[in-house]
PAZABA-702479 format. One record per atom (N, C-alpha, C): residue number from 1; atom name; x, y, z. Coordinates in nm, 3 decimals, m for minus. Example, Ala and Ser with C-alpha at 12.3 -4.5 7.8 and 13.67 -1.06 7.14 Angstrom:
! residues 2
 num atomo       u       v       w
   1     N   1.319  m0.569   0.780
   1    CA   1.230  m0.450   0.780
   1     C   1.320  m0.330   0.780
   2     N   1.285  m0.225   0.708
   2    CA   1.367  m0.106   0.714
   2     C   1.290   0.003   0.787
END
This chain:
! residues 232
 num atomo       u       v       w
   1     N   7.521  m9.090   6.727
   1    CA   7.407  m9.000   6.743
   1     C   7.441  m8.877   6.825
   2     N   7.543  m8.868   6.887
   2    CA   7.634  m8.764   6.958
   2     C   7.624  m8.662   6.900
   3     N   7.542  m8.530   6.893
   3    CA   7.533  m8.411   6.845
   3     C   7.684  m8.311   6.774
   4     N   7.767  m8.297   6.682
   4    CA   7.894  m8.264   6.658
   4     C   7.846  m8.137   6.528
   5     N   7.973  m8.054   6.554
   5    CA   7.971  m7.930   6.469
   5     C   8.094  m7.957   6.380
   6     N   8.035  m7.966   6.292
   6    CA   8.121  m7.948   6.152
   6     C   8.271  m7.900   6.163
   7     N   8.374  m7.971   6.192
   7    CA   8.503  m7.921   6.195
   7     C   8.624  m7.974   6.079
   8     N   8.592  m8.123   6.060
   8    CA   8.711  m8.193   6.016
   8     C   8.638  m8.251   5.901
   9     N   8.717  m8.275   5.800
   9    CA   8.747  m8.367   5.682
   9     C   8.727  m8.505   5.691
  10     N   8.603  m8.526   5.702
  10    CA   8.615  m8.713   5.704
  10     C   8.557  m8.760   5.611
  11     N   8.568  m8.885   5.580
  11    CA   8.644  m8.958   5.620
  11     C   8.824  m8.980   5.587
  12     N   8.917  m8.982   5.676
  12    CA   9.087  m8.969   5.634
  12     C   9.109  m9.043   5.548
  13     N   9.167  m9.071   5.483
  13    CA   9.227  m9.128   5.407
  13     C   9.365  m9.287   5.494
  14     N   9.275  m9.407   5.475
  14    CA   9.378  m9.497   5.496
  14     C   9.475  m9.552   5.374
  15     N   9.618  m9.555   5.395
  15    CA   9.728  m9.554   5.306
  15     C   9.815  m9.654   5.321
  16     N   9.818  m9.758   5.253
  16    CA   9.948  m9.846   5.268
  16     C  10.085  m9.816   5.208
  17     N  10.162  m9.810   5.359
  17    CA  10.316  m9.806   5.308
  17     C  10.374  m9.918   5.273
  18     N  10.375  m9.860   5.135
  18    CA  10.489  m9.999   5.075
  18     C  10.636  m9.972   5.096
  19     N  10.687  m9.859   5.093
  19    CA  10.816  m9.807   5.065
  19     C  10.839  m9.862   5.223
  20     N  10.820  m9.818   5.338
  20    CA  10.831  m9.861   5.443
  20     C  10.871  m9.988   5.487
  21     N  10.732 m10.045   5.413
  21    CA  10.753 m10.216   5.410
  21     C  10.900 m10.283   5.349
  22     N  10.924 m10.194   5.212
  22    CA  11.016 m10.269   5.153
  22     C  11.114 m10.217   5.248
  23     N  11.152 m10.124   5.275
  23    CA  11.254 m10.054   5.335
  23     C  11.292 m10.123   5.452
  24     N  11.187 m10.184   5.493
  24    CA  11.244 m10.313   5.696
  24     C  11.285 m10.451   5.623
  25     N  11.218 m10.474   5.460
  25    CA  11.278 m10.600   5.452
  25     C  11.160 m10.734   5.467
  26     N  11.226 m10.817   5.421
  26    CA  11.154 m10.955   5.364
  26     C  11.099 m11.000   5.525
  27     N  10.986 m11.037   5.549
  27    CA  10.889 m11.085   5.682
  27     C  10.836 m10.952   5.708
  28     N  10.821 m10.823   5.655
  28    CA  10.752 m10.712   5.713
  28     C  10.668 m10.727   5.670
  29     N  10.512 m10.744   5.775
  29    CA  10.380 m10.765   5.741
  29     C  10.368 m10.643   5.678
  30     N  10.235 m10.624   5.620
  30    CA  10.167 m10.516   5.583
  30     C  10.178 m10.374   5.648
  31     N  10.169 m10.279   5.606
  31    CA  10.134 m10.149   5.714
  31     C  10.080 m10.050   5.648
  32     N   9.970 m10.000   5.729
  32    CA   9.875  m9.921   5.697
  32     C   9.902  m9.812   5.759
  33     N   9.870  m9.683   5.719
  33    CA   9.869  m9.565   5.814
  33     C   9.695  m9.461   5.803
  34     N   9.649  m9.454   5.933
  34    CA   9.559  m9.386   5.933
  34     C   9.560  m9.287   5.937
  35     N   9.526  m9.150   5.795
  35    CA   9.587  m9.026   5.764
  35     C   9.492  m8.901   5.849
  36     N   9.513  m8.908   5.990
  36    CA   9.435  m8.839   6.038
  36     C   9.523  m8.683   6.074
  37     N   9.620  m8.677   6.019
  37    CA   9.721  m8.569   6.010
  37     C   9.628  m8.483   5.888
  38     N   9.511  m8.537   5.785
  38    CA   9.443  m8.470   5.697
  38     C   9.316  m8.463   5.767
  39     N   9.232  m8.403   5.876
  39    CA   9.163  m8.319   5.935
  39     C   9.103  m8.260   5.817
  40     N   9.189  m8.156   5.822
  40    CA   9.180  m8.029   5.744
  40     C   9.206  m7.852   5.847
  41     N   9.116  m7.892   5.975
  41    CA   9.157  m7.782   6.039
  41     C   9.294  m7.736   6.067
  42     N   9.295  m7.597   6.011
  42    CA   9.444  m7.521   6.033
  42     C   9.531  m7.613   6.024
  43     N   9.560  m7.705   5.910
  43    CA   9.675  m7.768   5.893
  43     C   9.658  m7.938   5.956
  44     N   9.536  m7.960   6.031
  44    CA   9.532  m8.084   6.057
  44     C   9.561  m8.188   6.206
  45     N   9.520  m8.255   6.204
  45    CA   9.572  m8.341   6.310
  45     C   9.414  m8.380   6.408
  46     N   9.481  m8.492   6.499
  46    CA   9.350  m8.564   6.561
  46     C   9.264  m8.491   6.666
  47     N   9.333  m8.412   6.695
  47    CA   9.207  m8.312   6.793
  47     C   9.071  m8.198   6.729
  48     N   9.086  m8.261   6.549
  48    CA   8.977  m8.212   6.525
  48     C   8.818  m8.300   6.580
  49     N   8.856  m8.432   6.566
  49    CA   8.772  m8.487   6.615
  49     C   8.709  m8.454   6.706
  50     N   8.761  m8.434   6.817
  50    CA   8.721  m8.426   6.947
  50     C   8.660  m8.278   6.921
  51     N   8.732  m8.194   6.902
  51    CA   8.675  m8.077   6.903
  51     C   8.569  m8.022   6.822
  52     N   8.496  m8.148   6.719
  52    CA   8.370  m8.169   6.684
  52     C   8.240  m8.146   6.778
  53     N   8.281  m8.285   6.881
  53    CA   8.206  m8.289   6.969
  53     C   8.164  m8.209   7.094
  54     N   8.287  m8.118   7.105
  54    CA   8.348  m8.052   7.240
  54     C   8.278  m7.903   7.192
  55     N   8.296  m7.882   7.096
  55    CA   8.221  m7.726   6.991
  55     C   8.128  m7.713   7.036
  56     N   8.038  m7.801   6.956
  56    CA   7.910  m7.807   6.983
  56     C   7.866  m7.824   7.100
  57     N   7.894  m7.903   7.211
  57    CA   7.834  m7.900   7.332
  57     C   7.847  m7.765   7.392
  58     N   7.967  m7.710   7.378
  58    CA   7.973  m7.526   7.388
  58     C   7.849  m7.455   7.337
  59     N   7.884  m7.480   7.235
  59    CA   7.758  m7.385   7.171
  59     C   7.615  m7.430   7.202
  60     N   7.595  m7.547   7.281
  60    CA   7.447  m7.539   7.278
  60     C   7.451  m7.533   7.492
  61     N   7.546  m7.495   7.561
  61    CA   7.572  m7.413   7.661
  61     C   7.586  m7.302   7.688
  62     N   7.570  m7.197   7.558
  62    CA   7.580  m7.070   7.544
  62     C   7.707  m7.009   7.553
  63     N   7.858  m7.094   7.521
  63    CA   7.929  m7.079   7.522
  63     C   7.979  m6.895   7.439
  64     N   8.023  m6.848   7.491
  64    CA   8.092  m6.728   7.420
  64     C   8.266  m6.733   7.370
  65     N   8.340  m6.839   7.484
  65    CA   8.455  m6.833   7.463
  65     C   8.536  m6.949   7.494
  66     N   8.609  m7.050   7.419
  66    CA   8.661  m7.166   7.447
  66     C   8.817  m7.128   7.519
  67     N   8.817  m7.227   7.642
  67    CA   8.956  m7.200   7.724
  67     C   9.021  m7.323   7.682
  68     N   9.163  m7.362   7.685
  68    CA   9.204  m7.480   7.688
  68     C   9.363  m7.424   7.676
  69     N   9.450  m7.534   7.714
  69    CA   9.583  m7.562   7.806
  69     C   9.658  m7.623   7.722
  70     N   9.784  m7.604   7.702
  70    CA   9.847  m7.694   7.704
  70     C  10.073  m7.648   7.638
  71     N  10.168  m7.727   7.619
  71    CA  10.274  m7.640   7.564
  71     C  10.247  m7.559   7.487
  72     N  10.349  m7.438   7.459
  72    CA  10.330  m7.312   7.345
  72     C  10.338  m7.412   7.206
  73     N  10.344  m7.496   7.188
  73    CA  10.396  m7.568   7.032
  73     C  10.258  m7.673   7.070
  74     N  10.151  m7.693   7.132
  74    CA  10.047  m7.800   7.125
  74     C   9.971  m7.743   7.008
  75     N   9.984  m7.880   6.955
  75    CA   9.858  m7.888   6.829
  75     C   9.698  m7.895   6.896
  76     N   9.652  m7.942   6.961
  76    CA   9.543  m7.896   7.027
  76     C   9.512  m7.777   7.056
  77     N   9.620  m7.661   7.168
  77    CA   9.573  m7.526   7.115
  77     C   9.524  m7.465   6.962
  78     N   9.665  m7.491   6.899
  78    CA   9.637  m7.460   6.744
  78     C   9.493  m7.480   6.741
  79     N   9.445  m7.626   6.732
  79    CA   9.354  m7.670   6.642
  79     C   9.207  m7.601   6.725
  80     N   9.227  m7.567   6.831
  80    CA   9.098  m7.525   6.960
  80     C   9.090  m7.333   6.894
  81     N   9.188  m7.292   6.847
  81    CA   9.186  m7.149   6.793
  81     C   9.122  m7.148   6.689
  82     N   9.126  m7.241   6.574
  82    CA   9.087  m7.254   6.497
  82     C   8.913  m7.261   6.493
  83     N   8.897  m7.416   6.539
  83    CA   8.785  m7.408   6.615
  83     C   8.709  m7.293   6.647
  84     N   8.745  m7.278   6.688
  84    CA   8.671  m7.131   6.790
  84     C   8.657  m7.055   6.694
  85     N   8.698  m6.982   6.576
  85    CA   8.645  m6.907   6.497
  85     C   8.571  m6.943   6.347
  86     N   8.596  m7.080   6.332
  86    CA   8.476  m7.121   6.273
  86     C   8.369  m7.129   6.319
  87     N   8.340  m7.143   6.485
  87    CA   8.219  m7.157   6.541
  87     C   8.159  m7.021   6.587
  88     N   8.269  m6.890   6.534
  88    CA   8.201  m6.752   6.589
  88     C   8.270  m6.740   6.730
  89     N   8.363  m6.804   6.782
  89    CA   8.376  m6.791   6.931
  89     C   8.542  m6.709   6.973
  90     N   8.535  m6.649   7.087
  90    CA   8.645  m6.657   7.111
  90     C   8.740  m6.725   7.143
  91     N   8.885  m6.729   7.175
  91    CA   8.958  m6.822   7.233
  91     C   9.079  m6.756   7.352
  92     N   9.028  m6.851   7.427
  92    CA   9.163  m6.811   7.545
  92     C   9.316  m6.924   7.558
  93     N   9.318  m6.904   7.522
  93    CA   9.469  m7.059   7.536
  93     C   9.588  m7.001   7.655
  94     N   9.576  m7.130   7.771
  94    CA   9.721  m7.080   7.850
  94     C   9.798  m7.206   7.835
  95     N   9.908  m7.127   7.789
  95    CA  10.039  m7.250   7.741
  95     C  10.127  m7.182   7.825
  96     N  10.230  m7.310   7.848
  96    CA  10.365  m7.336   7.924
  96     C  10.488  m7.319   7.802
  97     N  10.620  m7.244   7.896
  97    CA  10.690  m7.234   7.757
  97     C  10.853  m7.298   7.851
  98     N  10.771  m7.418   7.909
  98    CA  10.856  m7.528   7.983
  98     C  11.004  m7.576   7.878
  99     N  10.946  m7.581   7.747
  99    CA  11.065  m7.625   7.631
  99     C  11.065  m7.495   7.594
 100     N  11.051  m7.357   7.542
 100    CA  11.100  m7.275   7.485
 100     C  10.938  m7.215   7.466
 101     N  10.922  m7.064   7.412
 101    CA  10.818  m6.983   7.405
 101     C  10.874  m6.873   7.275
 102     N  10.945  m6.910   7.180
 102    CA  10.978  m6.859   7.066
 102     C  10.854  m6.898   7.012
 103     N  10.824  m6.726   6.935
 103    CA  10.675  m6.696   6.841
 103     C  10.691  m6.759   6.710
 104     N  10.650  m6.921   6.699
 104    CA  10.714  m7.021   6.540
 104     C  10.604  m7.092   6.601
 105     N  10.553  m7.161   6.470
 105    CA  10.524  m7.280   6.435
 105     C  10.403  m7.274   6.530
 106     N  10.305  m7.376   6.621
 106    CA  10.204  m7.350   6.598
 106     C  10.139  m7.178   6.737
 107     N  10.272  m7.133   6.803
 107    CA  10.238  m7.047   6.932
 107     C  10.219  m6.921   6.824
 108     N  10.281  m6.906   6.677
 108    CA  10.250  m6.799   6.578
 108     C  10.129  m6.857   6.496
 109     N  10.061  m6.974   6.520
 109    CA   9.935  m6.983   6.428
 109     C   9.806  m6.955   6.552
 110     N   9.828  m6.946   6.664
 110    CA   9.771  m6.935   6.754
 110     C   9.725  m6.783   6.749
 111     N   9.898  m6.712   6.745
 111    CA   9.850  m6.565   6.755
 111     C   9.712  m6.497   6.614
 112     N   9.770  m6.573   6.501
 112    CA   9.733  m6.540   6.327
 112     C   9.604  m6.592   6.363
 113     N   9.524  m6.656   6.429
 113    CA   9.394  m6.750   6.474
 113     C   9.351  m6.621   6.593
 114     N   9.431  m6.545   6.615
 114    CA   9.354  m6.409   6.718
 114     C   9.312  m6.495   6.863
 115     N   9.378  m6.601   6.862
 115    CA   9.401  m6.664   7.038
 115     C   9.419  m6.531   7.120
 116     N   9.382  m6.542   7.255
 116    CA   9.412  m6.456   7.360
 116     C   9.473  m6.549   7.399
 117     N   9.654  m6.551   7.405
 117    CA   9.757  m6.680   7.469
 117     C   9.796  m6.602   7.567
 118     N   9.789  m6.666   7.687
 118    CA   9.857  m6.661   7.796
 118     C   9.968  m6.763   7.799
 119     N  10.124  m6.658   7.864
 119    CA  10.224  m6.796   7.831
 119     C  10.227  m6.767   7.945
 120     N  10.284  m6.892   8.048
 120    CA  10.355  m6.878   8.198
 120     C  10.478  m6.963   8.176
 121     N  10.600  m6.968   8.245
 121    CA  10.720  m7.014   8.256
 121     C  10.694  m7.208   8.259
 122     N  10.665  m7.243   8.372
 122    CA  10.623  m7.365   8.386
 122     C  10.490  m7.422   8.418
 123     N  10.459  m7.546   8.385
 123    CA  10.366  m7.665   8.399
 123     C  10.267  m7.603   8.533
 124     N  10.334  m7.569   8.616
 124    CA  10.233  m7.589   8.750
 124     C  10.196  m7.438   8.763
 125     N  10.259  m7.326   8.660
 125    CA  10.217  m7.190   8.645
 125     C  10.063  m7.198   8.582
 126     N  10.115  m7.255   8.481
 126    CA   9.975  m7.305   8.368
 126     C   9.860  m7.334   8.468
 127     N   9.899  m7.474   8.548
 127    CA   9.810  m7.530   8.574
 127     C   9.677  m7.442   8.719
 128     N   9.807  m7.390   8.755
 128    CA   9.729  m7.247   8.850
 128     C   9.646  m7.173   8.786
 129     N   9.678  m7.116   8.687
 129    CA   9.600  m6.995   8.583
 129     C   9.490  m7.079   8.540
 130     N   9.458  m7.184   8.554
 130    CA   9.368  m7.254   8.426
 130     C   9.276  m7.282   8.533
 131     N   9.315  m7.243   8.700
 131    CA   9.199  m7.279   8.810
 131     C   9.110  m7.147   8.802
 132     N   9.164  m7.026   8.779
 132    CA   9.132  m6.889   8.771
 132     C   9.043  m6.863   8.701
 133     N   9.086  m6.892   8.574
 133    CA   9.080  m6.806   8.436
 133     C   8.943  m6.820   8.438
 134     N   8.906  m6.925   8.458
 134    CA   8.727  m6.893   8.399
 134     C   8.663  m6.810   8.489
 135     N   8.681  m6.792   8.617
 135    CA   8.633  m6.713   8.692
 135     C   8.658  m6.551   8.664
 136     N   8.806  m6.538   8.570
 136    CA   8.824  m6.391   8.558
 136     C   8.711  m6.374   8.412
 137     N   8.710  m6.478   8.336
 137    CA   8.584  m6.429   8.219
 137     C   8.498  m6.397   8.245
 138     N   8.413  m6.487   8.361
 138    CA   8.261  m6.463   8.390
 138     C   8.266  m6.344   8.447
 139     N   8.341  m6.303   8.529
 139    CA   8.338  m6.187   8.587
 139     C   8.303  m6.078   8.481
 140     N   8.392  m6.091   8.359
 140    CA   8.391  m6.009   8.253
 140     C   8.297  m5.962   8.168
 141     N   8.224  m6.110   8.170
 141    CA   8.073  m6.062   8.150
 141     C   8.049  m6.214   7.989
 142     N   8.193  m6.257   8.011
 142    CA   8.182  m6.399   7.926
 142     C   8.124  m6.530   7.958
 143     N   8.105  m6.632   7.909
 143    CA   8.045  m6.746   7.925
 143     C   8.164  m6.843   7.901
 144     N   8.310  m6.915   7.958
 144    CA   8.426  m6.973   7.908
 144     C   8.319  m7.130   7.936
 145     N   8.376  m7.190   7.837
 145    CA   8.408  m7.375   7.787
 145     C   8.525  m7.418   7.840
 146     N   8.534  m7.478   7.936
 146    CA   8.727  m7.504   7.910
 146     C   8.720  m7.639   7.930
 147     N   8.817  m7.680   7.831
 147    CA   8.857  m7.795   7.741
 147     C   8.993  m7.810   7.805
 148     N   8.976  m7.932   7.865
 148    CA   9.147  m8.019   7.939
 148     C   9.223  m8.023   7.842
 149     N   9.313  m8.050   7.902
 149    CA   9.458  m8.090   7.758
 149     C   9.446  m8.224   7.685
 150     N   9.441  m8.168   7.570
 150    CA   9.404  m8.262   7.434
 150     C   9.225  m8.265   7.447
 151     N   9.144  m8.212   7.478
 151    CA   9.023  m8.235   7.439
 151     C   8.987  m8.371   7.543
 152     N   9.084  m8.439   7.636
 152    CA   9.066  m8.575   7.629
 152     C   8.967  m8.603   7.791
 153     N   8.837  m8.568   7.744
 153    CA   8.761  m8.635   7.863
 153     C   8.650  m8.684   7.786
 154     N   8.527  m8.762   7.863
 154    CA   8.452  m8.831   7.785
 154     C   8.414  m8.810   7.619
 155     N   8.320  m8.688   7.631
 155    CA   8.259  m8.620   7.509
 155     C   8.359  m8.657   7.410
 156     N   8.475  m8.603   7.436
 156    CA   8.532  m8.565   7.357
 156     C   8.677  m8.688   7.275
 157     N   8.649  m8.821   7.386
 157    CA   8.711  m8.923   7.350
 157     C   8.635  m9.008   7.254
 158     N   8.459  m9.002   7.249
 158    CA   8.383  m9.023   7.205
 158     C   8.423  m9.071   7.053
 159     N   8.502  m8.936   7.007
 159    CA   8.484  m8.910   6.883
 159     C   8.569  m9.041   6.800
 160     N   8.659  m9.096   6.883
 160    CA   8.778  m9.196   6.854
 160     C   8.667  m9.328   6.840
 161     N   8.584  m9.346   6.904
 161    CA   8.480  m9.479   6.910
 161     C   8.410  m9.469   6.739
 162     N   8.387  m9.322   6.710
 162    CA   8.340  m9.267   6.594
 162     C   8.436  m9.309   6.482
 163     N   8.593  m9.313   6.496
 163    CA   8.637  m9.334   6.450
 163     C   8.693  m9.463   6.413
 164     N   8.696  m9.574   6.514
 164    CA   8.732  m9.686   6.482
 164     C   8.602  m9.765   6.423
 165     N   8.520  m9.709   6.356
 165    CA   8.377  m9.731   6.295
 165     C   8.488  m9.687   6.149
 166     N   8.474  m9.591   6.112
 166    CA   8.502  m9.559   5.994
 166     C   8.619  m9.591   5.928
 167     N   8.751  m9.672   6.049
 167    CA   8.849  m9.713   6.010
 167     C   8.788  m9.845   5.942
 168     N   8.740  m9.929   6.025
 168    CA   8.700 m10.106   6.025
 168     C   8.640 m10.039   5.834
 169     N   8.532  m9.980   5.821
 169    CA   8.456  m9.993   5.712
 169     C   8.581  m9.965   5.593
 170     N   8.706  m9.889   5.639
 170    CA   8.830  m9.890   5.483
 170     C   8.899  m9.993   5.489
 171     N   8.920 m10.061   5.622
 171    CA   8.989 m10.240   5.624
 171     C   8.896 m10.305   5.536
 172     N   8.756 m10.316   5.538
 172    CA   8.683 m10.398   5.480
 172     C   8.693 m10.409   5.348
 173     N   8.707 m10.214   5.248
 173    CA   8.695 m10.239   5.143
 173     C   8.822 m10.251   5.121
 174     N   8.945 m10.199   5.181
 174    CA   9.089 m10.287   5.141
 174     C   9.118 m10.465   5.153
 175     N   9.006 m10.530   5.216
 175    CA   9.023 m10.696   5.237
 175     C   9.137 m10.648   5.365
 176     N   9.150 m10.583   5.424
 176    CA   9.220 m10.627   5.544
 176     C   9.176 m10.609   5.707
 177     N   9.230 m10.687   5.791
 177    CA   9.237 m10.731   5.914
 177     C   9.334 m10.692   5.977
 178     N   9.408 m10.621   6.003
 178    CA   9.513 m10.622   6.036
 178     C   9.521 m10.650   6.231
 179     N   9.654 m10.684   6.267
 179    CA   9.665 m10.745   6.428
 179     C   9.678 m10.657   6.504
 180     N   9.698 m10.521   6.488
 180    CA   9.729 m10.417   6.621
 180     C   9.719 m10.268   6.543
 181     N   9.725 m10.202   6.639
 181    CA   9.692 m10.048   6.538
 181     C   9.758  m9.960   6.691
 182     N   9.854  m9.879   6.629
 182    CA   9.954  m9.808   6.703
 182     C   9.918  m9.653   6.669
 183     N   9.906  m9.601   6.807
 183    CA   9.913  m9.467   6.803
 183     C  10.016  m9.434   6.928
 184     N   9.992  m9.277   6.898
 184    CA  10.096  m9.189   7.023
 184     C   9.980  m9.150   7.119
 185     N   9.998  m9.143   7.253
 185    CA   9.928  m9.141   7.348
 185     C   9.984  m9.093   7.468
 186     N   9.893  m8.991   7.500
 186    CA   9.968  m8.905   7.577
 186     C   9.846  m8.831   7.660
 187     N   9.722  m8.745   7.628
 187    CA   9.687  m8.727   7.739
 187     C   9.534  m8.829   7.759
 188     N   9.549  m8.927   7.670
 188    CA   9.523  m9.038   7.675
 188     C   9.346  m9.089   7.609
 189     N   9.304  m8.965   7.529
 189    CA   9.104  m8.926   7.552
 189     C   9.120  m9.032   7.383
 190     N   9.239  m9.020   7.284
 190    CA   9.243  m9.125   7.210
 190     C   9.236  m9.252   7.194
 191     N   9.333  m9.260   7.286
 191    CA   9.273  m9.408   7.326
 191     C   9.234  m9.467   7.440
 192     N   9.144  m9.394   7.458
 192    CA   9.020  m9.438   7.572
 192     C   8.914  m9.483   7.438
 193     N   8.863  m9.385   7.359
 193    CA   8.789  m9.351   7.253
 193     C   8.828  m9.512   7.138
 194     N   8.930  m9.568   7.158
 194    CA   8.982  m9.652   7.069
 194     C   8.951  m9.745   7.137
 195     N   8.989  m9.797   7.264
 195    CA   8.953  m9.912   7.333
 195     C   8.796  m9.920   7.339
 196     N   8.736  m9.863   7.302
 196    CA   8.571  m9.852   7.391
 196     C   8.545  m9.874   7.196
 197     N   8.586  m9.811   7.117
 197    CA   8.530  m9.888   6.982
 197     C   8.574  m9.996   6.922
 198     N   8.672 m10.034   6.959
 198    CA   8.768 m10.130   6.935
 198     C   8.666 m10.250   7.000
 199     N   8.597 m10.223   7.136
 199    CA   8.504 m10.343   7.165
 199     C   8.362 m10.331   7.128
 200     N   8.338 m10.199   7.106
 200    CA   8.206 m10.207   7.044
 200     C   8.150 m10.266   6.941
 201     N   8.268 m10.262   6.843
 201    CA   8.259 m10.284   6.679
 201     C   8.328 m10.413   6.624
 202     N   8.389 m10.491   6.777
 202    CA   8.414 m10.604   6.748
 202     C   8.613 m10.626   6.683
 203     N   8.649 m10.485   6.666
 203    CA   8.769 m10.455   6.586
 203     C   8.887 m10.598   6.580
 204     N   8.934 m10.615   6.449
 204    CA   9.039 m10.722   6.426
 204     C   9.147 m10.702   6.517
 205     N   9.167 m10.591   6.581
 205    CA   9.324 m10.543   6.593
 205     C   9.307 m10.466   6.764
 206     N   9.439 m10.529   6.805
 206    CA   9.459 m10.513   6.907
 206     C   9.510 m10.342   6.940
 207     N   9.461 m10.251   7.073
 207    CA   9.486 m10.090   7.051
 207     C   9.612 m10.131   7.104
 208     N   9.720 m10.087   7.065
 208    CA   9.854 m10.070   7.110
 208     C   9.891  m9.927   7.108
 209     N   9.872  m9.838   7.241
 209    CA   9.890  m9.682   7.274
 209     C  10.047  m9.688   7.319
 210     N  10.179  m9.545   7.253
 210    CA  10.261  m9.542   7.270
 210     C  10.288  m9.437   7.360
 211     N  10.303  m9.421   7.478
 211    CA  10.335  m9.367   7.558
 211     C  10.447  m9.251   7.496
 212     N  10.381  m9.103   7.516
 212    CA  10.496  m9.023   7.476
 212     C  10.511  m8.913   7.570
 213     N  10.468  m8.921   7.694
 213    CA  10.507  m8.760   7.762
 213     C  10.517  m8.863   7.883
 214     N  10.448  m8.933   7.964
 214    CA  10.412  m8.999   8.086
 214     C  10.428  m9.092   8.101
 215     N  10.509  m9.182   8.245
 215    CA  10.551  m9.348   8.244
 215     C  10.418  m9.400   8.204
 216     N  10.457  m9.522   8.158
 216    CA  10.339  m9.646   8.148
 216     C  10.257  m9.658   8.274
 217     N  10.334  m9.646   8.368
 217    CA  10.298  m9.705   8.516
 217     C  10.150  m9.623   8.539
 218     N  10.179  m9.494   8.549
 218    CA  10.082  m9.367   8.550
 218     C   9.925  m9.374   8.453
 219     N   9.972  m9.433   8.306
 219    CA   9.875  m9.387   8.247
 219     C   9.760  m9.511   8.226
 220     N   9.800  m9.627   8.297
 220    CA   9.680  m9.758   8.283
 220     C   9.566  m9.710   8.377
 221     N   9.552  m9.709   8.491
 221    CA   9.420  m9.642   8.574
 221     C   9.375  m9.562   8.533
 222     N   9.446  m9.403   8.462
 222    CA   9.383  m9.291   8.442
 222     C   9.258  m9.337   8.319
 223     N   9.369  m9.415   8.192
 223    CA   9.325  m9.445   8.044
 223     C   9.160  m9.566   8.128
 224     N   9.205  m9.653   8.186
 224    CA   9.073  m9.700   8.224
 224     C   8.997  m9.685   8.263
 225     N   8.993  m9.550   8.356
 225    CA   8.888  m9.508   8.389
 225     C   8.832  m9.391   8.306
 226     N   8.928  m9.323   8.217
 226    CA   8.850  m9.258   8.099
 226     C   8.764  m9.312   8.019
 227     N   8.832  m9.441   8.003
 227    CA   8.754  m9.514   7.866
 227     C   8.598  m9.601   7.952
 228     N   8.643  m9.644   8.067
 228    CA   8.478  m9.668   8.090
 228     C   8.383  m9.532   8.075
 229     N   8.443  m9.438   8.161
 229    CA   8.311  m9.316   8.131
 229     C   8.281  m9.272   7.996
 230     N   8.347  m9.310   7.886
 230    CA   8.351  m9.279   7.774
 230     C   8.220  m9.373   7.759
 231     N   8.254  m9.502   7.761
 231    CA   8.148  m9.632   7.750
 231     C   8.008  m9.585   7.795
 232     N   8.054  m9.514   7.907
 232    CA   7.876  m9.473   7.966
 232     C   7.844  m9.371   7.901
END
């Protein structure tokens, strides 16, 4: 019942790899892949979700201009540029060019999306500018939204609870159950959003999140205390 603005392509498409399967060999259970790489926004990927939910709460804040963070190559910027001009809005993006700041791939779909990108050298440059920045908009006479890295705080983990609804209903009409469901996990609003539907909806399958930027050690307190406020 979460109020959301029209961004993404749903429902994805769930796909069983057979080639995969055959390819590991005789005892390889089943495997499914959830095609959330087909979005649709600017090429795709899972932060359309979120930025369903995250839009719209902008826009009914009187938002004028969405801020949000993250490397020059994050698909979340991409997909937050995008965003933003389907919804009429501007965009500010400050990225780190910690691995490299060559104009390719998504820091040139950013520019072609008419982003206002701010690059800084490193992580803790970024993270300075991103204490600022909204204060230099308002000044300006703008209204900034700013959206954490990956979209990933309550609202906007939400959308994953949304989603393990619409996964369970393509297990059902495939006859399957399957035991665990693996994603990449990193600034963690996915699977907060997964654990909190995963118990809502009763789910067959255990969330198994793969740690890809941050130790394990780090991300169990943060992910649990996202995913309860998500719950509330």
């Amino acid at each position: 019942k979460l109020p959301k603005f029209p961004l993404a392509v749903l429902p994805t498409p769930l796909q069983r790899l057979r080639n995969l399967e055959a390819a590991l060999g005789p005892g390889t259970p089943r495997i499914w892949v959830k095609r959330d790489d087909l979005t649709g926004l600017a090429f795709g990927g899972n932060k359309a979700r979120k930025l369903e939910y995250l839009v719209e709460d902008a826009r009914r804040q009187g938002a004028t201009v969405l801020v949000s963070e993250g490397a020059v190559q994050s698909n979340h910027a991409r997909m937050t540029a995008a965003a933003a001009r389907v919804a009429g809005m501007r965009c500010v993006l400050v990225l780190d060019a910690a691995h490299g700041g060559e104009p390719v791939g998504n820091l040139l779909l950013d520019h072609l999306l008419a982003a206002d990108v701010r690059v800084t050298p490193t992580r803790e440059e970024r993270n300075a500018l991103m204490e600022t920045i909204g204060d230099e908009l308002r000044a300006a006479g703008d209204m900034p939204y700013v959206i954490p890295t990956g979209g990933s705080v309550p609202l906007g983990a939400a959308s994953y609870v949304a989603a393990v609804a619409e996964t369970l209903e393509q297990l059902r009409a495939a006859g399957e159950a399957p035991a665990s469901l693996f994603f990449a996990s990193g600034s963690l609003g996915t699977q907060a959003g997964l654990v909190v539907g995963a118990r809502a909806f009763s789910a067959p399958f255990a969330v198994e999140g793969v740690a890809v930027l941050h130790p394990v050690e780090q991300l169990i307190g943060r992910c649990a205390a996202l995913a309860t406020n998500t719950a509330e």
